[in-house]
C-alpha positions as CSV (number, residue, x, y, z in Angstrom):
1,X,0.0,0.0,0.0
2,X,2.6,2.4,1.2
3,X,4.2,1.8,-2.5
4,X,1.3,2.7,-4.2
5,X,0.8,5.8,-2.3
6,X,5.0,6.9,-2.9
7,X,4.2,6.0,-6.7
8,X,0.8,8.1,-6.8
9,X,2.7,11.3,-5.3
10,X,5.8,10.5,-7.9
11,X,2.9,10.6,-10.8
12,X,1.6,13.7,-9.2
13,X,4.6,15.4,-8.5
14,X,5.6,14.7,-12.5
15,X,2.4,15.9,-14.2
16,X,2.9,19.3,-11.7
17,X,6.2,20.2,-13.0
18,X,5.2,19.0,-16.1
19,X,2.2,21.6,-16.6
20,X,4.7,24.4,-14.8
21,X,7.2,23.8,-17.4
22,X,5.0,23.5,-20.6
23,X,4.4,26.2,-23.4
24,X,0.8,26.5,-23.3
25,X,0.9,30.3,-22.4
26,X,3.0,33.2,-24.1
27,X,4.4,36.4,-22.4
28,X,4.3,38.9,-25.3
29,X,2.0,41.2,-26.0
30,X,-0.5,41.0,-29.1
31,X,-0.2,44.7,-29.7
32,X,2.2,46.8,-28.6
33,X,1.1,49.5,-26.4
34,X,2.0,53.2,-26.9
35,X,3.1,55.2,-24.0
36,X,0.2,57.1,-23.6
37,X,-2.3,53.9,-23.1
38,X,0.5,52.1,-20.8
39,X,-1.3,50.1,-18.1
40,X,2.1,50.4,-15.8
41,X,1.7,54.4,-15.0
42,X,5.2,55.6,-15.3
43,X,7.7,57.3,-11.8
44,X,5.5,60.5,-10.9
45,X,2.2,59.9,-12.0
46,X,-0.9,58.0,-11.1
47,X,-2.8,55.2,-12.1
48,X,-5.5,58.0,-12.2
49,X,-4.1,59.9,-15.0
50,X,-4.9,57.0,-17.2
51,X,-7.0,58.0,-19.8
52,X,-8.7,54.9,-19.2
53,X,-8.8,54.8,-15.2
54,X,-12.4,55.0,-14.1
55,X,-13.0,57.5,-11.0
56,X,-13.4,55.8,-7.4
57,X,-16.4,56.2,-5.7
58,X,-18.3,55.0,-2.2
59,X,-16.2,55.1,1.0
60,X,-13.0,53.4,2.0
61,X,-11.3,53.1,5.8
62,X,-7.6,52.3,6.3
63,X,-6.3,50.7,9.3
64,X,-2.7,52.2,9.5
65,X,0.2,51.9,11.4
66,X,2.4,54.3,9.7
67,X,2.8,56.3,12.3
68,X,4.7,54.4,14.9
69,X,7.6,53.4,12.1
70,X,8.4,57.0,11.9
71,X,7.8,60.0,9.5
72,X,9.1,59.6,6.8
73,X,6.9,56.4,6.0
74,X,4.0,58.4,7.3
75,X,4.6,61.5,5.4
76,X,4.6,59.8,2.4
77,X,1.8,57.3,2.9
78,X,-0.1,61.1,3.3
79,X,0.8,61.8,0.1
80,X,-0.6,58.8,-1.6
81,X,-4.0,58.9,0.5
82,X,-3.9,63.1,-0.6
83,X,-3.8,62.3,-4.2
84,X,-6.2,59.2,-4.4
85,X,-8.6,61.8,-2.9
86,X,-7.5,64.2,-5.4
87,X,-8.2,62.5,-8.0
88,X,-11.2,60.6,-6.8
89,X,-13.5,63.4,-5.3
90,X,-16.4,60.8,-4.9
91,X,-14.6,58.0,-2.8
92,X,-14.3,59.0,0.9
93,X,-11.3,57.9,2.9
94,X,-11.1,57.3,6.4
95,X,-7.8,56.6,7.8
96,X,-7.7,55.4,11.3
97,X,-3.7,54.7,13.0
98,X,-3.9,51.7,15.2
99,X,-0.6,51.5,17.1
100,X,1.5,48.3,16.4
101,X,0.5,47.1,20.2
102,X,-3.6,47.0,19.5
């Protein structure tokens, strides 16, 4: 029994690696994208100044702990809570700090 078992998990352990390793999907593009319709936004902008980024709306809370690892991590998770609002005036955010210890 105990062989049947190690030969089932050899079998299984084949057709895994097997499937991981075969060619049934390909990496490249079908059309190459121009660099105004990039889906990666580049250093400096948003995701929001994607021509086709749909606005955020409803409400959203954030449990943080930014603020016990220092400033500069809090100063610039600010930032990037200040300019989702920016540029989503209908989505409310709500951003609560719960110390590392709660």
């Amino acid at each position: 029994m105990l062989r049947k078992t190690q030969f089932g998990a050899l079998i299984g352990a084949v057709v895994l690696i097997a499937s991981a390793c075969s060619g049934g999907a390909t990496t490249a593009p079908t059309t190459q994208p121009s660099s105004a319709t990039s889906a990666v936004p580049s250093a400096g902008t948003s995701a929001a100044a994607s021509p086709s980024a749909a606005a955020l709306s409803g409400a959203l809370t954030i449990w943080e702990a930014y603020g016990a690892s220092g400033t500069a991590e809090k100063d610039a998770f600010d930032k990037i809570v200040a300019a989702v609002k920016t540029a989503n005036p209908g989505l409310t955010v709500t951003v609560t700090d719960v110390p590392f210890n709660n």
